[in-house]
N, C-alpha and C positions, 0 to 999 in steps of 0.2 A: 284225590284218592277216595276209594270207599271201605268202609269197614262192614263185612258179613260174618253174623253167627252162626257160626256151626255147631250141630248138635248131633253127637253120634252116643251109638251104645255097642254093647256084646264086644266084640272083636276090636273094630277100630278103635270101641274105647278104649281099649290094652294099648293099640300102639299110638293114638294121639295121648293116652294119659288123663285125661279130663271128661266129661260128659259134654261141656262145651267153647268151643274156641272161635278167636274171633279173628277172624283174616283181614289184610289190608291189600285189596287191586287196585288198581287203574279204572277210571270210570270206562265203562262199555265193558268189562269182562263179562262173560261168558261161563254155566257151568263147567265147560273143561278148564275153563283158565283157572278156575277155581281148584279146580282136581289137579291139575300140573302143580299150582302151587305149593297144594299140599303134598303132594307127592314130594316135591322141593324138600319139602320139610322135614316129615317123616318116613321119607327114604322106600328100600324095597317090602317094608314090613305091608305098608300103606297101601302101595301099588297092586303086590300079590291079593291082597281082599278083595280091591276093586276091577282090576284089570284083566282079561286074557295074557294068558303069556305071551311077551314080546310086541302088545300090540296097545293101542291107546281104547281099545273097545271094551265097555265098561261089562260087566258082568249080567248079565240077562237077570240074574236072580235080585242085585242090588236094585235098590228103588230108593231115588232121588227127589226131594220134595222141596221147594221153592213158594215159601208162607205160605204154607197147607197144601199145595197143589202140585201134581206127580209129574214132573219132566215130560215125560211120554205125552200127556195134553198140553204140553206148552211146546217149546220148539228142541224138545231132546236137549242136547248137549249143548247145541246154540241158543236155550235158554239167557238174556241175557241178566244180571244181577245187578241190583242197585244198594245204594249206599241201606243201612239197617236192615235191609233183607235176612231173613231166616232160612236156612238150609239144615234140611233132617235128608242123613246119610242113612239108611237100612240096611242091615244084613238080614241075610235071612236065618230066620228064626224057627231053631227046630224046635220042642215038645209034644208031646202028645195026649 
């Protein structure tokens, strides 16, 4: 098994609870298997943040980072994750 940190803020902070958690996969998991997981976990609170309705396709606006480096340059969601790896969840963040 591998243990990955997560590290979320704003919204998901509210519904994981903490600023950061620490998951246990299967070695070769994948960011979605990660995101399933947690889904598993914290339920539809979790999902609604991340997800389109009714569908596993992550939100255009959310940005997924894998030890400093954004999803989107590495292999999307097939990003695979290994054991101490670092995962920063983003919402987006209004002000002005």
């Amino acid at each position: 098994m591998i243990t990955v940190k997560v590290h979320t803020i704003l919204d998901i902070k509210k519904v994981v609870g903490k600023r950061e958690v620490q998951i246990v996969l299967p070695p070769g998991s994948t960011v979605a298997d990660l995101l399933e997981q947690m889904v598993k976990s914290w339920g539809e609170g979790l999902s609604s943040l991340l997800f389109e309705v009714d569908s596993h396709k992550l939100f255009s606006h959310i940005q997924i980072m894998v030890n400093g480096r954004a999803i989107a340059f590495l292999s999307g969601m097939g990003t695979e994750i290994a054991d101490g790896d670092e995962v920063l969840i983003l919402p987006p963040v209004a002000g002005g």
